[in-house]
N, C-alpha and C positions, 0 to 999 in steps of 0.2 A: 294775144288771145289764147286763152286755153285751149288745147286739142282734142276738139271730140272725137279723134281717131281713138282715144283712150277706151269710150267702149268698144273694149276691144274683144271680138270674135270666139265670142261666147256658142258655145254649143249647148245643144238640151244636157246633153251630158257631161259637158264641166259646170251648169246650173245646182246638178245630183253634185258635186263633189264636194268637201269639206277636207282641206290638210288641216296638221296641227301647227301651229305656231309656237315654235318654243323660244322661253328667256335665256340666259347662259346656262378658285377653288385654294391655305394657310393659316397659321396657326398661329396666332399671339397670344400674348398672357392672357389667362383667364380677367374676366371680371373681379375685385375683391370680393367678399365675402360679406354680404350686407349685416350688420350691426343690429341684434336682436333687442329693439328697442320697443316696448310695451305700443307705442303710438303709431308704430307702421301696421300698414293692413296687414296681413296673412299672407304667406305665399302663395299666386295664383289670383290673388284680388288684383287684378289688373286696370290699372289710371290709365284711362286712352292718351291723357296728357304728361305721361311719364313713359310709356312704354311702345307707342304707337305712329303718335303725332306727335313731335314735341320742339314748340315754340318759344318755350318761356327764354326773356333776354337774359337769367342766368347762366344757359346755358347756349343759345345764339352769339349773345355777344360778351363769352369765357374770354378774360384777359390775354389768356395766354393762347389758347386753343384757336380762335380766329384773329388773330395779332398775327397776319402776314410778313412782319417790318424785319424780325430777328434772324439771325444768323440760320439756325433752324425752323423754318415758320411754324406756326401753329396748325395741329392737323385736322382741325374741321375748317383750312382757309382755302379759295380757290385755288391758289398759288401752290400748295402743299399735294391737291390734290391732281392737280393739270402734273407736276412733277412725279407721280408716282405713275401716272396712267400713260405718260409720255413715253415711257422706257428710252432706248439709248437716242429719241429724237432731243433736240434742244427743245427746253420746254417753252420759251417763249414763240419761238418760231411755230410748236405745234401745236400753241393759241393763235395766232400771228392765222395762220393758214386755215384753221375751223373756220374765221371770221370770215374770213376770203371768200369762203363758199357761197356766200348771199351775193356776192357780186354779178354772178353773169348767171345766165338760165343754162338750168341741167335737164336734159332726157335720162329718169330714173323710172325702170320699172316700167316703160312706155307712155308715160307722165309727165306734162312737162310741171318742173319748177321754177316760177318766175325769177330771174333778181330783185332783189331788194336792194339797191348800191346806198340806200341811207348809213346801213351800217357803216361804210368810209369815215364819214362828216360825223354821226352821232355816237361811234362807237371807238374803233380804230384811231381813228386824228387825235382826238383827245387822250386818248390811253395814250398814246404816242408823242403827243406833246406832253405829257406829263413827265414820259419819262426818259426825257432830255432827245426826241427824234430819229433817235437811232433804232433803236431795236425796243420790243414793250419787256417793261420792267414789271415782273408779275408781283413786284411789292404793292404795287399799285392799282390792281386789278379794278375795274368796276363790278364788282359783283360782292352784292351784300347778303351773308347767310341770313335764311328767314325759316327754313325749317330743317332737320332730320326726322326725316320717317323711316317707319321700318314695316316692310310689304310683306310679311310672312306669309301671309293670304295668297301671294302669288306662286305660293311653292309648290312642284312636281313631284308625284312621290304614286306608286302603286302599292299595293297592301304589304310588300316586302323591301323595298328600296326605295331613295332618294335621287333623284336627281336633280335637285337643288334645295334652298331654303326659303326661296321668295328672293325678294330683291332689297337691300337697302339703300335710302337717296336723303341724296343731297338738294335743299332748294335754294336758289340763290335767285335777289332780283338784282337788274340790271343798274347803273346809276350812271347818270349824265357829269359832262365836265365839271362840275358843282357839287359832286356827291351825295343829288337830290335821287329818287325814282325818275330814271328814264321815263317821260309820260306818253300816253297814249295817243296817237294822229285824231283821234276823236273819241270821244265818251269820257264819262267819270272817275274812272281807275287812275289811285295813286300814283300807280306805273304800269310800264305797258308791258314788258319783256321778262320776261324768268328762263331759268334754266335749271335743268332739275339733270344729276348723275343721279344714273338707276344704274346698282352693282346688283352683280348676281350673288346671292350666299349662299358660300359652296357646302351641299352636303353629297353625300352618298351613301350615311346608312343612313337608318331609324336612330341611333345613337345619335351622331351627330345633326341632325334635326331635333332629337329633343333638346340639343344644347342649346342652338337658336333660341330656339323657343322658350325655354327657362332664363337663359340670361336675358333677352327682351321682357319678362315679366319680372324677374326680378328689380326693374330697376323703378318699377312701383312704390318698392318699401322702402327708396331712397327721397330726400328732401329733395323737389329740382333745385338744377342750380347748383348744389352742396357740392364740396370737393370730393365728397364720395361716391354720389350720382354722377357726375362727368367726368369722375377715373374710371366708374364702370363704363360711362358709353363710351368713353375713347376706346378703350379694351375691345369691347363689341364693333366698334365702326372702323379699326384697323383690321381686322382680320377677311374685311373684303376690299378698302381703301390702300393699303401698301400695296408696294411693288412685288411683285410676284406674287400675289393672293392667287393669283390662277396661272400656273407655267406654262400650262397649256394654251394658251388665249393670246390672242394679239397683244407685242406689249405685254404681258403676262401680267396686264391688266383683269381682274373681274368686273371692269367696266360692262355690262349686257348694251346699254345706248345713253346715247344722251337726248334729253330731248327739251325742245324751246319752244316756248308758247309767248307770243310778240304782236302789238299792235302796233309797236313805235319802230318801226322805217316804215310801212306802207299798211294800207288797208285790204283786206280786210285780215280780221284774227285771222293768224296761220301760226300751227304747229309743225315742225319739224324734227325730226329723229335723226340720230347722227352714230355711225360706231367705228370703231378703230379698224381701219384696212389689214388686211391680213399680208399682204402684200407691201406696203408704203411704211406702215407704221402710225399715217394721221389720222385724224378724222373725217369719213367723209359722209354726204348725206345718202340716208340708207329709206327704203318705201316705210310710212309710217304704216304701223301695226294693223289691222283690221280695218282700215279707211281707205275706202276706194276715194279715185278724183270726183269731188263733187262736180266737178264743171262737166265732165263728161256724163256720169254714172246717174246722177240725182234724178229724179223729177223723168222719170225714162222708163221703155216695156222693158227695160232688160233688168233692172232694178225689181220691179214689179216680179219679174219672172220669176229670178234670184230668190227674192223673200217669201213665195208660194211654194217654191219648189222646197226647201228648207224648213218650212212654215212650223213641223214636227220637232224637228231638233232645234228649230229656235225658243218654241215652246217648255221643251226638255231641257235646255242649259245647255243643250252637248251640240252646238253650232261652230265650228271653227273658219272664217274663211280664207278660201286659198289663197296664198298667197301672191300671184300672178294676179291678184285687184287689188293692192295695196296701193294708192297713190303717191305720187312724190313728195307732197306735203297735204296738209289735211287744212283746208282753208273752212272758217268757220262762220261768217259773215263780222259785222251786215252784208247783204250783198245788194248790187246792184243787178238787174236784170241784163243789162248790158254784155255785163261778164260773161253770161253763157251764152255760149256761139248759134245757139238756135234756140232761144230763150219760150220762141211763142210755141213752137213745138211739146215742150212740157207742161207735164200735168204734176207739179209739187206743188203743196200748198203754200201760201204766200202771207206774209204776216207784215203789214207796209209798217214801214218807223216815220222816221223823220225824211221829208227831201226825196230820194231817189231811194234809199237805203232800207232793205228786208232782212227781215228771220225769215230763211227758208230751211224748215228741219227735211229730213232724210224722208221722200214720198214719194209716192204716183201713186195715178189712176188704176185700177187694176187690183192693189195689193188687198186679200181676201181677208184678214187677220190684221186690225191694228195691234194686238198686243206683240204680235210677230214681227211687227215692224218698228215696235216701239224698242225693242228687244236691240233687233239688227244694230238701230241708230245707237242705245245709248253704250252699245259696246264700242264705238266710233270715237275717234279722239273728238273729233266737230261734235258731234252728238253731245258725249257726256259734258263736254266742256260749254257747252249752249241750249240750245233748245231743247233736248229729251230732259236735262234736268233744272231747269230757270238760270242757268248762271252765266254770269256778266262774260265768264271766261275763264277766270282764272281763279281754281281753288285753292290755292294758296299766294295770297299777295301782299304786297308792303303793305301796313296798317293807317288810316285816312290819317289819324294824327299824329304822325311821326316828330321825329326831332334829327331828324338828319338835317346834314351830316354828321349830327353829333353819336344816334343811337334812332333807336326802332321809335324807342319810348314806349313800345307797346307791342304784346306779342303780332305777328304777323294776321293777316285777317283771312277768317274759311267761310269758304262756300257753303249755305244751305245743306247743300248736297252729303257736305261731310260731318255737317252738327247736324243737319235734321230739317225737314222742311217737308210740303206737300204743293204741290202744283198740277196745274193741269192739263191733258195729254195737248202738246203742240198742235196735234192733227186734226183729233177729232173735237177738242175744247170742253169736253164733258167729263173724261175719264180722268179719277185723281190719279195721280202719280208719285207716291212715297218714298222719302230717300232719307238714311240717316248713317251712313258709309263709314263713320267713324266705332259707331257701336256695330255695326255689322263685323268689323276686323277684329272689335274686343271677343265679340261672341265667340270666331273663328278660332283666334287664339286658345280662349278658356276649353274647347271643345277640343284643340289640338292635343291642349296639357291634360286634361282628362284622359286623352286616349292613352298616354302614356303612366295614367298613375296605379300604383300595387305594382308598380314592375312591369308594368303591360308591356308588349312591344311596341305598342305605337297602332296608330292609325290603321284598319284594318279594308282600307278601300283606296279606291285611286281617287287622286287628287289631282285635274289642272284647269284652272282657273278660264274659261275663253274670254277673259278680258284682261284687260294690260294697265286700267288705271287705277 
């Protein structure tokens, strides 16, 4: 049972407080030089599906680029990438032991994290018997590339300097002893388990932020797929993916976290965040981003309190929360009422499915402001990933009609959320709720590169983003 010791001892004035939460630095060859050909857009004419989000199987499943099998792997492979992030640990071993972590319950952050021991049987044994019982042979990875995104939206930066460039990731879904999608303990989804490497891209002027940002648009004017479009992104996704992109960093990795969004070992959706110990060298799980423990926090006065007291700057966009309510893991439902330790006690709203099993979004009784609460939730890994925006879970996942193990057969599948949709507020059931998160990052970008055009210096305001997806 989850510990409602977790709300924990909040005062009126840690209710007033707001810290910042911050993301996370190399140099490889430039990008080539795109090919001035009458039928490419313009520079700055930015394809969300060339320079943002990009899924196409020409470049997912690049012969050579996610081709684990060779002497040198291919460097958008998991294998290629667990080896650079690994630094002087063995890389199998410091797969071997991320995996581990789901096995027994962790006290993180005053939270607890359940185990989930399915990973042994569905994940570990098989990787393991593949590859011949001894030690996992990262040729073999179950993990099948489905996207590179590129987060520039998440970048830090005041009207004179950089502190970073946003984040670039990696997503990969998980595959069972068959090289099917690992499937889900219940519901519809293709598959149930993804994992997404979020690096940090390092800048520190305005200079090197415009580069970012130019070379991520320039890769519009390339054909997907084309060998000139995936020598540029290679160029681009090594310069935070190699070994030593940050010397400064654990592992002198620019790994920021990692994080897993999973219905297949146990119920319900749970995300987890994970980042390289500064100490050890592994991975271990770290409190996810702005998501307090639902079981404790949800459907409570102290929730209520939280989101009144805030209700201003949640309003204004400039809501940060402290970090000391971060949960261990950010569980998403369905849930069961059961779960929480004093279920009749709460006042969140309750939305029955099937059998025993609820959407319960982020609520109580009390709170004066839904837009302020709609606010709080969809900055929440649980939230954005469910009820503040309609989604199954996972916005980015294997595609319904694949052809595995052979191939995708089809770019990977998005959420609502991130091509566009409208739904209605969880809470109060009246209020629309509009999301189109893929053109929101285009806009970003094109307003980035604007601020730098005639020479400009760049961006003339502060920029950090209080959300993390």
């Amino acid at each position: 049972m989850k510990q409602a010791s977790t709300v924990r001892r909040l005062t009126a004035g840690l209710l007033l407080t707001s810290a910042v939460i911050a993301p996370l630095a190399y140099s490889s060859p430039r990008a080539p030089e795109p090919t001035d050909q009458t039928s490419d857009p313009p520079r700055h004419n930015i394809e969300i599906d060339r320079s943002l989000l990009i899924t196409d199987l020409g470049v997912v499943e690049d012969p050579v680029r996610t081709d684990p099998t060779t002497d040198i792997p291919g460097v958008w492979t998991f294998r290629h990438l667990i080896e650079q992030m690994a630094g002087n640990q063995d890389p199998a071993e410091f797969a071997l032991r991320w995996l581990e972590t789901w096995e027994q319950e962790r006290m993180i952050n005053g939270s607890l994290a359940p185990a989930r021991p399915n990973i042994r049987p569905l994940v570990i044994d098989p990787w393991l018997q593949a590859s011949g019982g001894q030690r996992l042979d990262l040729r073999k990875a179950p993990f099948k590339l489905l996207a590179i995104v590129s987060r520039i939206d998440l970048r830090e930066h005041d009207q004179r300097q950089a502190k970073n460039a946003g984040e670039g990731r990696f997503i990969f879904g998980v595959l069972d002893e068959s090289g099917l999608p690992l499937p889900p303990v219940a519901g519809p989804a293709p598959g149930g388990f993804t994992v997404i490497f979020e690096y940090e891209m390092p800048a520190e002027t305005m200079d090197e932020l415009r580069r970012w940002a130019e070379d991520w648009s320039d890769l519009s004017r390339f054909a997907l797929g084309s060998q000139e479009y995936n020598a540029a992104l290679e160029a681009i996704t090594r310069r935070f993916t190699d070994q030593n992109a940050a010397p400064d960093q654990p592992n002198g990795s620019a790994l920021a976290q990692i994080r897993t969004n999973e219905i297949a070992l146990a119920s319900p959706w749970e995300l987890r965040e994970f980042v390289i110990d500064d100490r050890t060298g592994l991975l271990r799980l770290h409190p996810v981003a702005l998501t307090p423990d639902t079981y404790a926090f949800n459907g409570t006065e102290t929730l209520a309190a939280l989101i009144n007291a805030n209700e201003r700057r949640l309003l204004d966009d400039a809501f940060d929360l402290d970090p000391q309510w971060f949960g261990s893991v950010s569980a998403a439902g369905p849930f069961q009422l059961t779960e929480f330790p004093d279920a009749d006690n709460r006042s969140f709203t309750i939305t029955p499915l099937a059998g025993p099993f609820n959407n319960i979004p982020w609520s109580a009784a009390g709170i004066l402001n839904n837009d302020a609460r709609h606010i709080f939730a969809l900055n929440t890994c649980s939230g954005c990933h469910r009820d503040e925006t309609g989604t199954g879970f996972l916005h980015v996942g294997f595609p319904e009609r694949h052809a595995l193990p052979n191939s995708l057969a089809e770019p990977a599948a998005l959420s609502g959320f991130l091509t566009g949709t409208e739904i209605l507020d969880p809470v109060d059931g009246v209020t629309p709720r509009k999301f189109a998160d893929l053109e929101r990052r285009r806009q970003d970008l094109e307003d980035l590169l604007a601020s730098f055009a005639q020479d400009s210096a760049g961006p003339n305001d502060r920029h950090k983003p209080t959300f993390v997806h």
